[in-house]
N, C-alpha and C positions, 0 to 999 in steps of 0.2 A: 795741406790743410790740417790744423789740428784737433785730435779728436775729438775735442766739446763741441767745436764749432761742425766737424760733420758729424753728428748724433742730434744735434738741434735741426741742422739744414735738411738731413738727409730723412730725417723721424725713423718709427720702428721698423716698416718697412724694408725701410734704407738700410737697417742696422743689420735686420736679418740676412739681409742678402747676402752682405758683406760680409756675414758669419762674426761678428762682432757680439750677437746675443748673450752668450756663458756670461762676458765678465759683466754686462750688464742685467740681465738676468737674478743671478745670484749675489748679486749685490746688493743684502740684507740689513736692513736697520736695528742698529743697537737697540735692547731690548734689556731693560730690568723687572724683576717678576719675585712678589715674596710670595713665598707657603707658608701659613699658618698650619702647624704641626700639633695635635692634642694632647702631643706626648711629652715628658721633660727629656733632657740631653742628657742625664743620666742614663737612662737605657738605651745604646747605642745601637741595639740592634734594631729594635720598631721605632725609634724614631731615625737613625743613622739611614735606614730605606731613602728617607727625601732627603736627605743629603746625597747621595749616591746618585739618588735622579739630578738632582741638579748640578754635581759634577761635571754626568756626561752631558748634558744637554751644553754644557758651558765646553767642553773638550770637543764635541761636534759641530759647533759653531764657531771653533777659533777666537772663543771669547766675547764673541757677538751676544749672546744671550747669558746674560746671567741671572740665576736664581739664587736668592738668599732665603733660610731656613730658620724658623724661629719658633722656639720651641713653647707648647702649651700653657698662657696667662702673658707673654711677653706681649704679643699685639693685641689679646682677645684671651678670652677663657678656652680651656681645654675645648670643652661642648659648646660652644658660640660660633663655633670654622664656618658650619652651613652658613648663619647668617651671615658670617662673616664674607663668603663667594657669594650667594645669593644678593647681596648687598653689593657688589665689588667694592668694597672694603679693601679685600685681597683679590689679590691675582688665583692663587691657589690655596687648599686644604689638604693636608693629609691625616686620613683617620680614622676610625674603624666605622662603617656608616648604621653597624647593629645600637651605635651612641645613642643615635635620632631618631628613635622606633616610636616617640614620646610626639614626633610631629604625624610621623605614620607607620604602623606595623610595617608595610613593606621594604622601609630602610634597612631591615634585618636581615631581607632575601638576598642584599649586595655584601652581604658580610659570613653570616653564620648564624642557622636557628638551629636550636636543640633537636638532635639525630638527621643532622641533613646531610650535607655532603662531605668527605675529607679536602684535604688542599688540592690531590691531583684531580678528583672529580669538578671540585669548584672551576681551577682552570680551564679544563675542557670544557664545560658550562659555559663560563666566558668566553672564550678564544670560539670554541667550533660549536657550542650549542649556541640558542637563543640568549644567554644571559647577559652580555654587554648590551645587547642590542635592548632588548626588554628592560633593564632596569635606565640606560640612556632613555627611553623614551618614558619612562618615570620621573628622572630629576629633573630633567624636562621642565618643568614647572616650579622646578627652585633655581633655576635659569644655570643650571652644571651638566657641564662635560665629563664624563667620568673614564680612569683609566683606571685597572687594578695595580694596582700597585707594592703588592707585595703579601706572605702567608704564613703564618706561623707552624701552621702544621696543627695535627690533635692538639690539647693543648691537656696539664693537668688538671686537677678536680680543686686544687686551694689549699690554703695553711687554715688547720682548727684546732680551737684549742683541746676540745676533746674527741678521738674518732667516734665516726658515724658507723654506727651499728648495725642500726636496723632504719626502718623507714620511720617508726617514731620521734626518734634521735633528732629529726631536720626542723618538728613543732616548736615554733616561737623563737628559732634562729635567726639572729640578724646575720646574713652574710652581704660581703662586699660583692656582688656578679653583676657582670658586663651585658650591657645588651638583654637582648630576649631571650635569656636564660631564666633572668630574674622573674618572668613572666610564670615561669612553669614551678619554679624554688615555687612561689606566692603558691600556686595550686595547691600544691604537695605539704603545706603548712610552714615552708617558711617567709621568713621577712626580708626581700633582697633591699639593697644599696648599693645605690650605683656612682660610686664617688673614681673622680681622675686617680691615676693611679703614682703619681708623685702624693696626693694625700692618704693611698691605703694603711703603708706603715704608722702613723701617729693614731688612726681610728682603731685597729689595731691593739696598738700597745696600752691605749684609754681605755678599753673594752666597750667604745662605742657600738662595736659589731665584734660579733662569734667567729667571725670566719671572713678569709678574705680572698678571693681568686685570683691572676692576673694574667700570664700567659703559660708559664715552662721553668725551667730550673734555673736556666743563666739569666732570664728577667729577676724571677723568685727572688734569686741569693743578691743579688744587687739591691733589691727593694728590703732585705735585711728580714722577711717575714718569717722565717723561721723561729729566729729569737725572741718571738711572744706567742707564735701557735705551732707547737712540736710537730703534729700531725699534719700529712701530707697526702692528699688523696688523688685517685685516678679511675677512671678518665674522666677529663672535662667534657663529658656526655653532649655540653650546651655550645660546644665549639670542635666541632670535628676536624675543621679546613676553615678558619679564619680568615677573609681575605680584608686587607686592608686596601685602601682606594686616593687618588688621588683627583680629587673634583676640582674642576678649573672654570669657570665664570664661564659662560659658554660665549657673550660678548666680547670677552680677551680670548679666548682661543679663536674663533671665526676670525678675528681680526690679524691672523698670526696668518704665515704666505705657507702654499704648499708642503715649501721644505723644512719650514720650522714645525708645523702640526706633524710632518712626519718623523723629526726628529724627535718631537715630543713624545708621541706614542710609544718610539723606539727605546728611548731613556727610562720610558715607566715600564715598560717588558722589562729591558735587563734587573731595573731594580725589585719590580715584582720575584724575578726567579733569584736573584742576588740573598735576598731579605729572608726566605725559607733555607738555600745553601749556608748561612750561617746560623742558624740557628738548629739544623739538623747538626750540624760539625759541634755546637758550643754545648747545645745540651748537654749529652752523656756527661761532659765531664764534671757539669754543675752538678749535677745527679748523684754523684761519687761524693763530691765534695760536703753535700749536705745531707749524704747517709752518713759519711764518715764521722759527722760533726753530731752526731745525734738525731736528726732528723729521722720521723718514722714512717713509713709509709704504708698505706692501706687501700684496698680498693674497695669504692661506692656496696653499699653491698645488693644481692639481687631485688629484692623487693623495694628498695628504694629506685632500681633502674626501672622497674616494670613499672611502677606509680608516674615516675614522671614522663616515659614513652610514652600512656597513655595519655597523659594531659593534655603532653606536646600536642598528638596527632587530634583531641578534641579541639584542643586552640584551634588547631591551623582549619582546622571544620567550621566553626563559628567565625573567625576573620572572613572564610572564603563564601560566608551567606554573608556579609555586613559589609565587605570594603573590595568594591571592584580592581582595583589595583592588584591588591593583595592575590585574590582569586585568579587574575589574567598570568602572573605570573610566578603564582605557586604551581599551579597547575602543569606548565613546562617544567619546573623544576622538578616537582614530586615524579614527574615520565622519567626526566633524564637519572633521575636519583633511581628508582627503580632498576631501570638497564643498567645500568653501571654495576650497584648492588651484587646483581646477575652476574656480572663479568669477573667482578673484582672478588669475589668468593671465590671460583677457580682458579682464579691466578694470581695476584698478591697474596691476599691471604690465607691460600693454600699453602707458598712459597713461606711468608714470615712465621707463618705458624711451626712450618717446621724447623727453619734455621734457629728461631728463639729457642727451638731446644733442648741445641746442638752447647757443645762444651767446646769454644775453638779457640 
């Protein structure tokens, strides 16, 4: 008998018995899938993360599933992705979700708010704390599936034209900051802007804005910003552990077979931990690169820190009386950030503080 005719005669039953299930089983439908990415291809490294996911998803499936990656205004505007997945428009988004804090403060808890947690804290957050789960059951209602998808790590403080001094220095500053940063600069008297970061450089060099932030040294010198604002500051206080996220239409994901949703998940782990390993390796040398070149660097000074930790934590006091969301799962955060705090004083930064220095 040949096989079609007994897999029709014999049904699943029949098939199982005969142990015949694997090759039918796993016998998966071609699948094409774009991501709309916020970021331009020039910075390979935050945008290179969704490439990387869709590499392996397309190398785990034998070519079955492929995803194509397009990078920020090609299908849609940098900040458009949500509606863009919300819509299924797209398949996917990749992006920092601190973008969309404008539809609702709480987009900012899946990314990074000012003095929250580093990259390894965020992780653990997600993976073994509440945070996947709690912020999933937030997008929830912009109809996305979300996976983390990759972290930059601390990040720096920005290119300005003149350093920041004192805490008066920051009054009637336009700078360019990401996310809900810009929320606490406002507090503290400056004026943030929040522009895609393939347009920082030209706002910039116009003197549209004073100041312009973006990630770290090897995004920095790629985006040219040195060469209109000498000054270089640290630390990006408003991004400790940055994590970027890959939101997927939760209607196209549901509609994906067991093995594909788990290799999905799997694809955006690697590229999540892929995404911080190159950029801890690429840093330092950018760093070198753009002291050597003139570049000057400064750190935030204390009374500008103590102004805007304060702000921060009044913010997150008034979101968490006005906007239940915000409240349900600041609240885990603010516990898990606390213990960690606890932990990570004894032991990383007991550890870095003393190899920084060492002369090796």
């Amino acid at each position: 008998m040949e096989r079609r005719s007994f897999v029709q005669g014999a049904g699943l039953a029949g098939v199982l018995a005969a142990g015949m299930a694997p090759a039918v089983v796993n016998a998966q439908a071609n699948i094409r899938w774009r991501i709309a990415s916020s970021f331009p291809r020039s910075l390979d490294t935050i945008f290179g993360a969704a490439e990387v996911f869709a590499k392996k998803v397309g190398e785990m499936t034998g070519g079955k599933f492929q995803i194509t990656v397009h990078a920020g205004g090609e299908l849609m505007p940098a900040f458009g992705v949500v509606d863009g997945v919300q819509a299924a428009t797209v398949e996917m988004a990749h992006t920092a979700p601190y973008y969309f804090f404008g539809k609702d403060p709480t987009f900012a808890l899946g990314c990074a708010i000012p003095f929250g947690l580093n990259s390894r804290q965020t992780t653990a957050w997600m993976y073994e704390g509440n945070g996947l789960k709690l912020m999933r059951e937030f997008y929830a209602k912009y109809n996305i599936v979300n996976l983390p998808g990759g972290n930059t790590g601390a990040q720096m403080g920005g290119f300005f034209r003149k350093e920041i001094k004192t805490l008066a220095d920051i009054k009637g500053l336009k700078m360019r900051i990401g996310g809900f940063g810009g929320k606490v600069l406002e507090r503290i008297g400056g004026v943030p802007q929040n522009i895609p970061g393939g347009d920082i450089y030209q706002a910039l060099e116009k003197g549209t804005i004073d100041a312009a932030e973006w990630v770290g040294p090897y995004d920095d010198e790629k985006l040219g910003l040195a060469k209109v604002a000498p000054h270089y500051a640290y630390p990006g206080w408003w991004e400790g552990g940055p994590q970027l996220d890959f939101f997927i239409n939760d209607k196209a994901f549901n509609g994906l077979s067991a093995e594909y949703k788990a290799i999905v998940e799997a694809a955006a782990s690697h590229a999540h931990v892929d995404m911080q390993a190159r950029y801890d390796a690429r840093n330092p040398a950018a760093l070198k690169r753009l002291v050597g070149t003139g570049t000057k660097l400064f750190r935030f000074p204390k009374d500008m820190m103590d102004a805007a930790f304060k702000e921060a934590m009044a913010l997150y006091s008034e979101l968490s009386a006005s906007n239940p969301s915000w409240k349900k799962i600041y609240e885990d955060f603010a516990n898990f950030r606390r213990d960690q705090n606890l932990w990570f004083r004894f032991t990383e930064a007991g550890f870095d503080d003393f190899m920084q220095q060492q002369r090796l």
